[in-house]
N, C-alpha and C positions, 0 to 999 in steps of 0.2 A: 350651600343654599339650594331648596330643592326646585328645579325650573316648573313654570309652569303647567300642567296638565292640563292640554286639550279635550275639549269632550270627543270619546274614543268612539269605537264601533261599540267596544263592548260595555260601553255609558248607555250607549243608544238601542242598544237592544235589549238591555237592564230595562228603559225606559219603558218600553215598545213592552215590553212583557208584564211592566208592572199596569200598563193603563189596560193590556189585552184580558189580562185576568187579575182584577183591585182585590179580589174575593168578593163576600155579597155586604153592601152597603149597607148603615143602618135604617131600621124602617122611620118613615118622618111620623114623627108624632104631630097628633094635632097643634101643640106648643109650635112646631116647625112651619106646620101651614098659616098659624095664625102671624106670625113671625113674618113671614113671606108675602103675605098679603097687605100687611099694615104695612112693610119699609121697603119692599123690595123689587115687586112686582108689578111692571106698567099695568097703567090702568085707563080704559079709553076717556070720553070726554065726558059721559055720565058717571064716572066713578069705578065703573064697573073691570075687574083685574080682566088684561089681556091680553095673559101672559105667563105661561110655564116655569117651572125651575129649566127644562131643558133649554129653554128659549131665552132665559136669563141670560145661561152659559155660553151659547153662541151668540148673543146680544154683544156680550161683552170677552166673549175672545175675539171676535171680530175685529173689534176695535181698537185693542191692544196689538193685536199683532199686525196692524198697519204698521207699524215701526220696522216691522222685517222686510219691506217690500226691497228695503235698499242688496237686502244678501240674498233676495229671488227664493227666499225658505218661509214665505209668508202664508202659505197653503200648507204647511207641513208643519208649523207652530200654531194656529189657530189651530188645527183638530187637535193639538197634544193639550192647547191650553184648554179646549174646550171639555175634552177629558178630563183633564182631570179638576175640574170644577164640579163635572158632573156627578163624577163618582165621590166627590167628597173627600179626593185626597188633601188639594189643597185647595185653600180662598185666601184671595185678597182681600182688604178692610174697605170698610161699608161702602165709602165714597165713589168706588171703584164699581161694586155691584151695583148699585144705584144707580152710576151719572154715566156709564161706558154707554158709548152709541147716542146717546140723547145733545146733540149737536155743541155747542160746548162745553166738554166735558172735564170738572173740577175730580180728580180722581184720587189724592191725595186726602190722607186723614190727619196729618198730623204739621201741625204749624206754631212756628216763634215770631213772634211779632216784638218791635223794641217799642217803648215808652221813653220819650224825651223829657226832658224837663223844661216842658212850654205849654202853654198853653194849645198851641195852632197842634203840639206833637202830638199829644196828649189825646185830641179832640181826632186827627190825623189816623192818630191808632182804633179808635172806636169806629170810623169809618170802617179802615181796614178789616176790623174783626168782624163787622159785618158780612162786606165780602165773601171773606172768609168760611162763617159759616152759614152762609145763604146754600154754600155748595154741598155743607155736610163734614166740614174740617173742625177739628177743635185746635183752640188758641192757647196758648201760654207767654206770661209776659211776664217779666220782671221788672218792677216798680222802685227798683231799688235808686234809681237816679233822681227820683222825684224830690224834693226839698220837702223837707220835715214840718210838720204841725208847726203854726208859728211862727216862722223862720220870714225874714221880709222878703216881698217882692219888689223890688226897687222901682221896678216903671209904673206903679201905681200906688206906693206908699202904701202898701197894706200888707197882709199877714197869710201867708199859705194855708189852704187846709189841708194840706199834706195827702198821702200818697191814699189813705184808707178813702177818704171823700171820693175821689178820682175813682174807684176801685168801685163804689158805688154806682157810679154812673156807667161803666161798664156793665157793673150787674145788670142796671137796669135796661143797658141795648140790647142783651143778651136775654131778656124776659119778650121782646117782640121777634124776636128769630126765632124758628125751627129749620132745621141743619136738615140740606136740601126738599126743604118741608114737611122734612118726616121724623123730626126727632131736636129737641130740645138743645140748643148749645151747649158746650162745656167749653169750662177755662181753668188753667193753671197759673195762681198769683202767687209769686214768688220775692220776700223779701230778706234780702240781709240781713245777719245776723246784727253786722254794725248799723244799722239806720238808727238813726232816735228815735223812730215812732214802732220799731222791734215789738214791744210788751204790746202794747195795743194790736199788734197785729194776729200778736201769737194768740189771743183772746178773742178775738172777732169773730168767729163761729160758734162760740159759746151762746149766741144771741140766733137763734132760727130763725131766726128771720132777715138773717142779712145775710149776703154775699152767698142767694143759694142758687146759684148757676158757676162758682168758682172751685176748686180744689185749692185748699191753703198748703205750702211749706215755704218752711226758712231755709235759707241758703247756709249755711256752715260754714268756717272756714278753717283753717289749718292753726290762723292764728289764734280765733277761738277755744279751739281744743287746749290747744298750747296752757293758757288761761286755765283751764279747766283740770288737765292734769297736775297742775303749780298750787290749785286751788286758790286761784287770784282774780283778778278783773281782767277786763278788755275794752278795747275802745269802742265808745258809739260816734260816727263822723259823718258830720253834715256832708251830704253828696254835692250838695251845688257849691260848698268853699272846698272841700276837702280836711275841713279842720275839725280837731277831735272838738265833742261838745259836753262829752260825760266819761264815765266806768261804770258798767255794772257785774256781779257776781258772773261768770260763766256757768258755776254751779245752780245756781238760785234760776237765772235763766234756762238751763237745761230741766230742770224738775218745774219749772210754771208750763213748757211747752210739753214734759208728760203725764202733766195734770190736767192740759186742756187737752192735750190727745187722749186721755183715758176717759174725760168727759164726753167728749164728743168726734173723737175721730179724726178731730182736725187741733193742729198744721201738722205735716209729716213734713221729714227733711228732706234735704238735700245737700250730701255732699259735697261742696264744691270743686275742693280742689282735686279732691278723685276724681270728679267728671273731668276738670280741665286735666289732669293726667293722658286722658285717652282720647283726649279731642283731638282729631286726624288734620285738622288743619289750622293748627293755633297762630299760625302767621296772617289767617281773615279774619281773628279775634278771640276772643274769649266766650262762654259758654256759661250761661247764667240765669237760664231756665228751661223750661222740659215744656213736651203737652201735657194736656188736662191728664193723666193717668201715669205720667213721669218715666216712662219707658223710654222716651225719645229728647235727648236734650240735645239742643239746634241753636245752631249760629241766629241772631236774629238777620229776617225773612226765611229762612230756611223752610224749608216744609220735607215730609218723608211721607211715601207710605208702605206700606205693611201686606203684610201675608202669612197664616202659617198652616203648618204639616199638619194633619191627622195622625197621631203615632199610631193608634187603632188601624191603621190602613197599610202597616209596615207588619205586621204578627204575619210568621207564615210557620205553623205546627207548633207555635209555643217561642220560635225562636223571634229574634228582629230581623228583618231581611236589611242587612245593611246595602246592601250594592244596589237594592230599590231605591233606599232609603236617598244614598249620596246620588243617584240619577234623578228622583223627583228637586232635591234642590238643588242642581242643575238646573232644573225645567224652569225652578219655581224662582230663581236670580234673576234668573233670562226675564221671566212674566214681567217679574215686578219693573225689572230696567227699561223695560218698552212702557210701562205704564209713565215713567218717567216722561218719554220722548210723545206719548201720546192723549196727554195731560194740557187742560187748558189753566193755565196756572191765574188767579184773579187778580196777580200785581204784578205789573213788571218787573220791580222789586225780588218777590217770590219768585221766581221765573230767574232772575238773575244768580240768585244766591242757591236756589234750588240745582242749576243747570254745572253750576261751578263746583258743585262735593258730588252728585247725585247718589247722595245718601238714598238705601234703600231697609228695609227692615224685615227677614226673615223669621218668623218664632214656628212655635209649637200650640198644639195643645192637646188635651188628651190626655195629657202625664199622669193622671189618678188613674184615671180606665188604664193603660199600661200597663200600670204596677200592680193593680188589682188581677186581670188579666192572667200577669206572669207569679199571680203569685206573693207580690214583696207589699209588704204592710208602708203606708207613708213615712213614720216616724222609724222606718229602720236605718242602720249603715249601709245595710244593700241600695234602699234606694237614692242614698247620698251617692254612692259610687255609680249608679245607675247614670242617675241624673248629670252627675260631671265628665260619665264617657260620654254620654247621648250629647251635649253638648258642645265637647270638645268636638268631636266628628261631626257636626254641622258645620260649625264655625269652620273649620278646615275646608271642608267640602265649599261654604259659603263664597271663602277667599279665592279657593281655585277656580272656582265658577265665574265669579268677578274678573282674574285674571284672563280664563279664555277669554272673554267679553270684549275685553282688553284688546286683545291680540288682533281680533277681525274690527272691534266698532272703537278702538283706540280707549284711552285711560280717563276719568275726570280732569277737567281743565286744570285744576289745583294741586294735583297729583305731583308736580314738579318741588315743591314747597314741602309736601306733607312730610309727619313722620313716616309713613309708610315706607314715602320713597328714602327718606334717613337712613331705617333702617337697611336697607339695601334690598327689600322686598322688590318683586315683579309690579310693572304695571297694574292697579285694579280698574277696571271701567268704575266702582262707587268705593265712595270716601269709608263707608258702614256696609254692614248684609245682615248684619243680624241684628234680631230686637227679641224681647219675650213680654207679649203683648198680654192684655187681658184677656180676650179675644170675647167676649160678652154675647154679640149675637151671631156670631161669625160659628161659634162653637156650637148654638143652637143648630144653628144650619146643617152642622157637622154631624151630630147626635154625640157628641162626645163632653168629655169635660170642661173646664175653660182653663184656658193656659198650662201653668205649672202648681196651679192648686188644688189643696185635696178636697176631696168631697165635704159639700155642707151637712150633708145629712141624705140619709137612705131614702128616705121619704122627706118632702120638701113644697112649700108655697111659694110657688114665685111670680111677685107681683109686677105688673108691667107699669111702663111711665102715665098709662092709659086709664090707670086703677084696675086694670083685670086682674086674676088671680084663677092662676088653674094649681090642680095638686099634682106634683109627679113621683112614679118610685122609678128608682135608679134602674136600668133594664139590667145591669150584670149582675144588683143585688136580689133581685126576683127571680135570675137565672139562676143562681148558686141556692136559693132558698128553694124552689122547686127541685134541682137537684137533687137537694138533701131529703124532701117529701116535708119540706114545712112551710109551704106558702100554702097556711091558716088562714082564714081572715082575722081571726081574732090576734094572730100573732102580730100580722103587719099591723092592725090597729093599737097595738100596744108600742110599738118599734114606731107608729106614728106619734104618739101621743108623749114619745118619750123624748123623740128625735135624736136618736142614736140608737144602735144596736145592738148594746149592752142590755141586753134584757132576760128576762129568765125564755126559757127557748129556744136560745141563741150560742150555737156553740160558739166558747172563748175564740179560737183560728180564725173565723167567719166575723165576730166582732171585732178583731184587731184590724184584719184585712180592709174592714169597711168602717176603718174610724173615722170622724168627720174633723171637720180643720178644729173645731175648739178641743177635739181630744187629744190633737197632734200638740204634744207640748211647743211651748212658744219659740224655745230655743231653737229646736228643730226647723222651723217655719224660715226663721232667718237662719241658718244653716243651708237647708235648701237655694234659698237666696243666692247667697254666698256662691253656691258649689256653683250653678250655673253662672254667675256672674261673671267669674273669671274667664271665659271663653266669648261672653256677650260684647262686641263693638259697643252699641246703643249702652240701655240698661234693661232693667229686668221690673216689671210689675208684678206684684205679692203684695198679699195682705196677708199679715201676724193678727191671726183673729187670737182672741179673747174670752175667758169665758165672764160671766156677769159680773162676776166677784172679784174680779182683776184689779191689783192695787196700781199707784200711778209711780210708787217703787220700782217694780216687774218691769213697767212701760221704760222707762230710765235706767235700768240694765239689758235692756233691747236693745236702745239707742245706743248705748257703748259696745256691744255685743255687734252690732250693725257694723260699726266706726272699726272697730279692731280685724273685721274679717274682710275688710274693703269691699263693702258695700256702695253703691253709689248714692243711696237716699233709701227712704223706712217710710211706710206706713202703716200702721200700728190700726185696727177696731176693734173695742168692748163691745159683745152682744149686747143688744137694747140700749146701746148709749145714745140710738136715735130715735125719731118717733116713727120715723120710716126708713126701713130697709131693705133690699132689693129680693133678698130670699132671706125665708125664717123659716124656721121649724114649725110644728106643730104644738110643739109643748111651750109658747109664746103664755109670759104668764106677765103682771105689769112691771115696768123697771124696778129695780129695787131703790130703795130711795137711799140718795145719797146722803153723806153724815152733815151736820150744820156745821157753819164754822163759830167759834168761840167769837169770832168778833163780824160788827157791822159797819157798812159802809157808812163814813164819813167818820170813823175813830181817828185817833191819830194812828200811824204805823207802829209796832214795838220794837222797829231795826230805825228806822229812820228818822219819823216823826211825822214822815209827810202823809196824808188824807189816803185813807183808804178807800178803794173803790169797789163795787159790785158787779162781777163778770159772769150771768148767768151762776151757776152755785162756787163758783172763786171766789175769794174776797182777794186783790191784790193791791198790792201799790204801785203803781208806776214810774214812781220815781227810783225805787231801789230794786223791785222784782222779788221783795216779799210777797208769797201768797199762803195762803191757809184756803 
């Protein structure tokens, strides 16, 4: 077993050399300052910003690095963390920029809240999630304990209305919150595959207008699959008896949830038992939902927050500087673990569960700039292999960072219990280190890509929560087209109009290089997935984009394609399957219209007998998980 690796001298002068000369940063586009001003940036008592990016970064190294005073290195970590904020190597997630320094500070993006099956719990939780995102954290809960449509409530002789109602009422707390008042809540509802009110759930965002502050997936199970390779049924079981209450097709339920994923996006899954595979401390329980973007599945109270690299900031002559690379996350473990210690957590609860794993979550982004960059097309095997060294070598780097931690600020409380320690591994100061986030606005900041996916398009609309709408071209694909002597106007307007850049103009190399994610065949997308998955603690957030024409077949050889490469959960988007979408292309023409189905709600079923229902353009049955 290999021992620990202290951070060395020649970590720290890796360090020291990569913050002394980053290279030259990217230039902030207007997108960035608008960015900056709306979510990020104090502003005096008239409204008015008063307040720098520079002044961000010492706002908020400042205050993270109170946590070092105890090792007398507390002057010597603020200027590296302020560094490298500054230059853009690496950021921490929103909560963190926003709330650092501003007197109690919620600093954390990413929370599990439990859902009891009571009323007082119930009502309990909705409190909580307020809380919660009052500071700027998003939630995730699993409803799956709830008592089923129907089912009696014995101290008042009347009838549940099960978990989707309750879900409601959440939505609706979560419509008078904005998350530290600069940004709309998110949630992640997560139900069981066994629940009895399953079909109904898997179909609930087929209706726009409900549950749109939530992220839908089903939880999976092992037994399910089981089911589904046998091509047989499975149990659906009342949570509050434990006793089975039905069977339905695992098949037939697998293709209604990639029929309503291909409609609309929504519910993506979640693995279960793969997650609980790699849950570091399954002796404080079980693991049974993610946050709103499913990168981070957490103990309920648990909470994580995040950070990632700029890979753009690692290039030196074409090559990766690795020895920069493994010293910033060094720097960037170290960051995130004081954010931990100097976090005003909003529940004792959180605070307790939090303090006992102290999960922390390292990613990336940038991955498309990279590979563009060095050259390797998305959709190739190079950059599969890419993608699984770059990973591997964090995660490695992640752990041994962890363990120094360890050695001077001692292990997670939990640590004694965990597999980690099973395995016979070193001490780690956190339970997790790594995540691969989406990284949304965090990457605007950056000038880079977001996370591990490929470009949307060369040229692009991206619309904010505000209704703005600015146009951007990609800056490395303006740089290679000037290179070449063909940044035309007339050519970028055809390349816009087309949204992609396959166009006549466009040499072949140059158009593969800058494919956009619906060019990237599907398979590949989860592929990608996959390669980094296996080195990710956490899990990995990806989107398997689509193009318009995507059947709900394709979507359901995804899902098995997911499952077989041990993935931890899938979310699958059709271009236009929504009315709004966060970036579009330019060549936005109306949806296509989807086909009718042969029958209307209220026939009888043709599997069943039982009453057909109308689920936005589904017709299903509820009772057996016939859909057309």
């Amino acid at each position: 077993m290999e021992p620990p690796r202290p951070f060395s001298p020649e970590d720290d002068a890796a360090l020291e050399s990569l913050l002394a000369d980053p290279g030259p940063a990217p230039e902030p586009s207007p997108t960035v300052e608008q960015v900056l001003r709306a979510r990020y940036l104090l502003k005096d008592a008239e409204g008015r910003v008063a307040e720098s990016w520079d002044g961000l970064c010492r706002r908020v190294s400042a205050h993270v690095s109170r946590a070092e005073q105890s090792t007398g290195s507390q002057a010597l970590w603020e200027g590296r963390f302020e560094r490298l904020m500054r230059e853009r190597i690496f950021l921490p997630n929103s909560p963190t920029l926003m709330n650092a320094g501003l007197g109690s500070a919620q600093l954390a993006a990413c929370f599990v809240l439990p859902v009891e099956d009571s009323i007082s719990s119930i009502f309990e939780s909705v409190r909580d999630m307020a809380l919660v995102q009052k500071t700027g954290g998003g939630t995730g809960f699993s409803f799956s304990r709830l008592r089923p449509a129907g089912d009696l409530v014995a101290t008042t002789q009347s009838q549940s209305s099960g978990p989707l109602t309750f879900m409601d009422v959440f939505n609706a707390a979560t419509d008078s919150i904005r998350q530290g008042g600069r940004r709309r809540g998110a949630n992640m509802g997560v139900l069981e595959v066994h629940h009895p009110d399953i079909l109904r759930f898997i179909t609930r965002k087929l209706d726009p207008a409900r549950l749109t502050n939530f992220n839908l997936s089903v939880g999976l199970t092992a037994a399910f699959f089981e089911a589904h390779e046998r091509g047989g049924e499975f149990d659906l079981v009342n949570p509050r008896s434990g006793e089975p209450t039905g069977k339905l097709s695992a098949a037939r339920v697998l293709t209604l949830i990639a029929r309503a994923a291909c409609l609309g996006g929504e519910p993506g899954l979640l693995f279960l038992d793969r997650i609980n595979e790699d849950n570091p401390t399954p002796e404080l329980g079980e693991i049974s939902s993610t946050n709103p973007c499913g990168e981070l599945p957490l103990l309920p109270f648990e909470s994580c927050n995040l950070g990632s690299l700029s890979l753009a900031r690692f290039l030196r002559q074409g090559e990766i500087d690795w020895q920069g690379l493994a010293a910033a996350v060094h720097a960037a473990i170290r960051l995130l673990d004081d954010v931990i210690d100097t976090t005003h957590f909003p529940l004792p609860e959180v605070a307790k569960a939090t303090l006992a794993t102290r999960k922390v979550g390292l990613g990336l982004m940038g991955f498309a700039d990279l590979l563009i960059t060095l050259g390797i097309p998305y959709a190739s095997d190079e950059a599969l292999a890419l993608g699984d060294r770059l990973m591997a070598f964090m995660a490695r780097e992640s752990h041994r960072a962890s363990e120094t931690l360890a050695l001077t600020k001692g292990p997670f409380p939990a640590f004694a219990g965990s597999r980690i320690a099973r395995r016979g591994d070193p001490p780690r100061r956190n339970a997790t280190t790594n995540t691969i986030a989406p990284t949304g606005t965090i990457s605007i900041l950056a000038g880079c890509s977001a996370g591990i996916e490929p470009l949307f398009a060369p040229v692009y609309r991206r619309r904010f929560l505000d209704g703005r709408e600015t146009l951007e071209v990609h800056p490395l694909f303006a740089e290679r087209l000037s290179r070449r002597g063909l940044a035309r106007p007339e050519l970028i307007e055809r390349i816009a109009a087309a949204g992609h850049a396959r166009v006549e103009g466009v040499p072949e190399d140059l158009a593969r290089l800058f494919a956009t994610a619906h060019e990237v065949p599907p398979h590949r997308h989860v592929e990608m997935q996959a390669a980094l998955q296996r080195h990710v603690d956490n899990s990995v957030s990806k989107t398997v984009n689509l193009p318009q024409d995507a059947l709900a077949e394709e979507v359901e050889e995804l899902f098995l394609l997911a499952r077989r490469l041990e993935c931890k959960g899938l979310t699958i988007y059709r271009d236009r399957s929504r009315d709004e979408q966060v970036l579009s292309s330019l060549s936005d023409s109306p949806p296509a219209r989807e086909p009718s189905s042969t029958r209307r709600p209220g026939e009888s079923c043709p599997s069943c007998g039982g009453v057909l229902e109308g689920s936005g353009p589904l017709i299903v049955c509820y009772r057996c998980a016939w859909s057309e």
